[in-house]
C-alpha positions in Angstrom: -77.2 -96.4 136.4 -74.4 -96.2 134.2 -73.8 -98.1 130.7 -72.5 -101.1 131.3 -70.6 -102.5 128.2 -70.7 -106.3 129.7 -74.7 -106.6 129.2 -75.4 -104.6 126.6 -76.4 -106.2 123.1 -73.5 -105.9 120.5 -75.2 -105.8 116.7 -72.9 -105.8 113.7 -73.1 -106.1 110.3 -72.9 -110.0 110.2 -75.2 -110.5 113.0 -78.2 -108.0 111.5 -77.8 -110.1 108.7 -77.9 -113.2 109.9 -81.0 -112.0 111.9 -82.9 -110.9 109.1 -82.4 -113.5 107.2 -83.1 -116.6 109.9 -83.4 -115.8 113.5 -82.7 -119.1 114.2 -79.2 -119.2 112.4 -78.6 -115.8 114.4 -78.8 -117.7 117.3 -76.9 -120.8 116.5 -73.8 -118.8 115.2 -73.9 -115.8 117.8 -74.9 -117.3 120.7 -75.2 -120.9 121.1 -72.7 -123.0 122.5 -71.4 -126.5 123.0 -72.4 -127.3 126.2 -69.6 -129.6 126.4 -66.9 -127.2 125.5 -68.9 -124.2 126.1 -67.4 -122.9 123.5 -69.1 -120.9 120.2 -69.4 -122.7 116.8 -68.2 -121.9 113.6 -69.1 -124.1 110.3 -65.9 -123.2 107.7 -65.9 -123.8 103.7 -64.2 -122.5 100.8 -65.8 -119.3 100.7 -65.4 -118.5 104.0 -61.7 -119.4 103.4 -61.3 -117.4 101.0 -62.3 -114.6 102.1 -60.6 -114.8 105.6 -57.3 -115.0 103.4 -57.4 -112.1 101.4 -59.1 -109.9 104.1 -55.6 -111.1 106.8 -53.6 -109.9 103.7 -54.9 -106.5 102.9 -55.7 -105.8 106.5 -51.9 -106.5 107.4 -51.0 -103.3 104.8 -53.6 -101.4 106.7 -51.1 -100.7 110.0 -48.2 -100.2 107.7 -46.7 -96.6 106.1 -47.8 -96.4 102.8 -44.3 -96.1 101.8 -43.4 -99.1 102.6 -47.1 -101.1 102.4 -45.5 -102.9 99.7 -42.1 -103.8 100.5 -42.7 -107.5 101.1 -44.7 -109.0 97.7 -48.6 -109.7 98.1 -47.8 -113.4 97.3 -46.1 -114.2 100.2 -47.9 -112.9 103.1 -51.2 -114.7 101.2 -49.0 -118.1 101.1 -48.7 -117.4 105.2 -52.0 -116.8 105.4 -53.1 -119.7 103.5 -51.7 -122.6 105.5 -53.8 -121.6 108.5 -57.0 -123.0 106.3 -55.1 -125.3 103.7 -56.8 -129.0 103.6 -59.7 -129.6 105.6 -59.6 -127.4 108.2 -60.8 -124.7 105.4 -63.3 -127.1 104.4 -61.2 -128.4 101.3 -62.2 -131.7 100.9 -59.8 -132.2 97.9 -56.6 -130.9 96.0 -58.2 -130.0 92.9 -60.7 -127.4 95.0 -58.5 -126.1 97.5 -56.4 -125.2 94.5 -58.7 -123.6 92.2 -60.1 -121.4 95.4 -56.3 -120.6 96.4 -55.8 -119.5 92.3 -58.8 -117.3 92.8 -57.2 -115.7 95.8 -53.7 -115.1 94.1 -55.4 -113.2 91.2 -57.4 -111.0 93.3 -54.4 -110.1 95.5 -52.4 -109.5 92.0 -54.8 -107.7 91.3 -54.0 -104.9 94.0 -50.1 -105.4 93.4 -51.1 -103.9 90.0 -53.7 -101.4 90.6 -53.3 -100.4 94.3 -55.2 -96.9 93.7 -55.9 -96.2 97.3 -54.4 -98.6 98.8 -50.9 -97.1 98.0 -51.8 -94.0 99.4 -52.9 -92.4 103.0 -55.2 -94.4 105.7 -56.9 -94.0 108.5 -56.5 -96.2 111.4 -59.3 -96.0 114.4 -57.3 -97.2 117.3 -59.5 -99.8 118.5 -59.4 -103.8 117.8 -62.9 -103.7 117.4 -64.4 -100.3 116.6 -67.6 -99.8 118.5 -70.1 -96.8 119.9 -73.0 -97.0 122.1 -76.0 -97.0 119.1 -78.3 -96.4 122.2 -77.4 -96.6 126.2 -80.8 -96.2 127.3 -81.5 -99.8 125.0 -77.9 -100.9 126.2 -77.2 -101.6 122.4 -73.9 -101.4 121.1 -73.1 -101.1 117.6 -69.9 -102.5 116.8 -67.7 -103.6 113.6 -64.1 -103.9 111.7 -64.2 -101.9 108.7 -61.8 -102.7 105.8 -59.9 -99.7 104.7 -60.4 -96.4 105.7 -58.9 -93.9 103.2 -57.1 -90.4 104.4 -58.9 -88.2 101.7 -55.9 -84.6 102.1 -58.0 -82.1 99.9 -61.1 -82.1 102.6 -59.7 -84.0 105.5 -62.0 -86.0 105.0 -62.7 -90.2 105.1 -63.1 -92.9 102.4 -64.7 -95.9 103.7 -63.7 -99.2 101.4 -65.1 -102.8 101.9 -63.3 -105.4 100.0 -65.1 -108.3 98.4 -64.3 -111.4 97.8 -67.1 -113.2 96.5 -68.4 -113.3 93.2 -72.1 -111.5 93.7 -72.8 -107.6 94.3 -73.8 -106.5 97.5 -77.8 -105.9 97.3 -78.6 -102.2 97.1 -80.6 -102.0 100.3 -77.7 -103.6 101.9 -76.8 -102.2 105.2 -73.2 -102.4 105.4 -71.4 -99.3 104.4 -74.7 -97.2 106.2 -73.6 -99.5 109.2 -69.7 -98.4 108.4 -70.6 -94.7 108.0 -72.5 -95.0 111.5 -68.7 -96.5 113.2 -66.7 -94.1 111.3 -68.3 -91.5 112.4 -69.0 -92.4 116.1 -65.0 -93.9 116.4 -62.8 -90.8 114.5 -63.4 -87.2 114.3 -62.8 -86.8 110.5 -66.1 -86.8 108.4 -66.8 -89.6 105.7 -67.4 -88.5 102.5 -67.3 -91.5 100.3 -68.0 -95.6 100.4 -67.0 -98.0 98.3 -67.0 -101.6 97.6 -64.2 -103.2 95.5 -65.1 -106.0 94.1 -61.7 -107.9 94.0 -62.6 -110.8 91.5 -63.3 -109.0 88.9 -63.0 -105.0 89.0 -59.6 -103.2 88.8 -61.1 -99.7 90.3 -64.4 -99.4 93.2 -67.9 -99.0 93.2 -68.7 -96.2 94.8 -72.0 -96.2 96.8 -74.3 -93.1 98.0 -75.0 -93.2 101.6 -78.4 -92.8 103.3 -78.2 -89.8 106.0 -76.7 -90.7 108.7 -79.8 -90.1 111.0 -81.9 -92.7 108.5 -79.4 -95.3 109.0 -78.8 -94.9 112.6 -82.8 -95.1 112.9 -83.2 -98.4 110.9 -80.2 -99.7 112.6 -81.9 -99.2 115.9 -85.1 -100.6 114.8 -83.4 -103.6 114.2 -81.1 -103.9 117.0 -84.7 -103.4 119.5 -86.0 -106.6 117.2 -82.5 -108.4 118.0 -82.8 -107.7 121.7 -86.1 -108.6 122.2 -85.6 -111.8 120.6 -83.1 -112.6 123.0 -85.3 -111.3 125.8 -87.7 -113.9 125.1 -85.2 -116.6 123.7 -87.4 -116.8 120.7 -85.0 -117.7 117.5 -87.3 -119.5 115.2 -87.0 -120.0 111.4 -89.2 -118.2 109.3 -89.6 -121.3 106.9 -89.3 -124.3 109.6 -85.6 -125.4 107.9 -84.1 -122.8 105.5 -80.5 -122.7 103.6 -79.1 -120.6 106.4 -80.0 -122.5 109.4 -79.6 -125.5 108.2 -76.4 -126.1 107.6 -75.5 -125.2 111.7 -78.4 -127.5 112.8 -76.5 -130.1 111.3 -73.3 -129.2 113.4 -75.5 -129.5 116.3 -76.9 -132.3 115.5 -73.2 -134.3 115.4 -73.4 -134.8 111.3 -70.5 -132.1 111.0 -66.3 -133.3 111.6 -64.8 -130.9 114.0 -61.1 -129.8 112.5 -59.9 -127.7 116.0 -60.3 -125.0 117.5 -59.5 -121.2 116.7 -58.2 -118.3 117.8 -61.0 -116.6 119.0 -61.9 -120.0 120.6 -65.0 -121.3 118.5 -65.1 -124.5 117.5 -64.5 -125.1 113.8 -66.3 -127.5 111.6 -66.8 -128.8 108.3 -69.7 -130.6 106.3 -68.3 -134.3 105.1 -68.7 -134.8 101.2 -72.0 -136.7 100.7 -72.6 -139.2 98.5 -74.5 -138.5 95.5 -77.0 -141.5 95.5 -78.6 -140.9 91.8 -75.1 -141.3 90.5 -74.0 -144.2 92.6 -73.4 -147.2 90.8 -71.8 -150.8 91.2 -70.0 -153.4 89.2 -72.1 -156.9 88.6 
């Protein structure tokens, strides 16, 4: 019987992740949904803003020449990109935060205007929305994932794989993601990979290059994990390790109605955002 994309078990980066860390928030992000819209959920705060901002900006350069990748100034396309999660919608639940987050955003993007390094130069483009490769067809498991920059390295025709980050911590050193990136590159364009970096866009002006596993390690532990993911939803078991944890939490509470829906977006999940709580040891009253 042949692979069939439609039931197979897509794993990513974000969803091995979110598996590892809670099963239970796995399920509520990746698969649950509102069985009166039927639609996915999606909790959004600053971060998460954030990120989604500066990510829509550098990614636009990414289909452009590089001779003309800077024609129109950073600034701009990030003030465009901005007012799709400007006030609450991006889970901004005042000026003074929204603005200090959209500051932090502005400096990492000026950041790049000054010291494009490879960003000015050749890229690679995998001609796919969403790059993806069967990690195994006999477990229908398909590994699948948008990479941030891919740069053209001429003097061995070879690939640079860059991941962008936004937030203020380093990515752990076990983490998976640039293996996981390697394993797409690889699968989804002919030219080897020769290099991974991260650039950490808050506070570094050059990237931190990373050595790679082999790639026959990665795709192994990859697997292992994706067989664990599969199975889980096999036997719809998706419970917290700890009964209640920081990551599952907060989309329990989405379920559970104590979240303010802001729309809807344009992948069609519905959007959320926590309400700001009152602090009750610092309440106080007049007498």
């Amino acid at each position: 019987m042949p692979a069939d994309k439609f039931t197979a078990v897509w794993i990513s980066h974000t969803s091995i992740g979110d598996f590892l860390r809670c099963p239970r928030a796995y399920y509520l992000k990746h698969m649950y949904k509102d069985p009166k819209t039927n639609h996915k959920i999606k909790l959004m705060g600053p971060a998460l803003s954030l990120g989604q901002s500066v990510h829509e900006v550098l990614e636009s350069l990414s289909v452009l020449p590089s001779a003309t990748r800077f024609s129109e100034p950073l600034m701009d396309k990030f003030d465009r990109a901005w007012k799709k999660v400007s006030g609450k919608k991006g889970g901004f639940l005042s000026e003074e935060l929204e603005y200090s987050y959209k500051k932090r955003g502005q400096e990492m993007l000026r950041r790049v205007w000054n010291n494009p390094g490879p960003i000015a130069g050749l890229a690679v483009k995998i001609q796919k929305d969403l790059p993806y490769y069967w990690l195994s067809e006999e477990d229908n498991i398909i590994l699948c994932g948008k990479i941030d920059w891919l740069e053209y390295l001429s003097e061995t025709d070879s690939v640079h794989i860059i991941d962008f980050k936004t937030g203020k911590n380093e990515e752990e050193g076990d983490s998976l993601q640039l293996p996981i990136y390697h394993l797409l590159v690889h699968n989804c364009q002919h030219r080897k990979v020769t290099k991974a970096s991260y650039w950490y866009l808050e506070k570094n002006d050059t990237l931190s290059e990373k050595i790679l596993p082999p790639l026959e390690e990665a795709e192994k532990k990859v697997l292992d994990i994706g067989r664990q993911m599969k199975l889980a939803r096999q036997l719809k078991r998706f419970k917290c390790l700890k009964d209640g944890c920081s990551t599952c939490s907060p989309m329990e509470a989405v379920v559970a109605g104590e979240a303010e829906f802001v729309g809807t977006d344009e992948y069609n999940y519905d959007v959320y955002i926590m309400p700001e709580k009152a602090d009750d040891e610092k309440a106080s009253i007049l007498l």
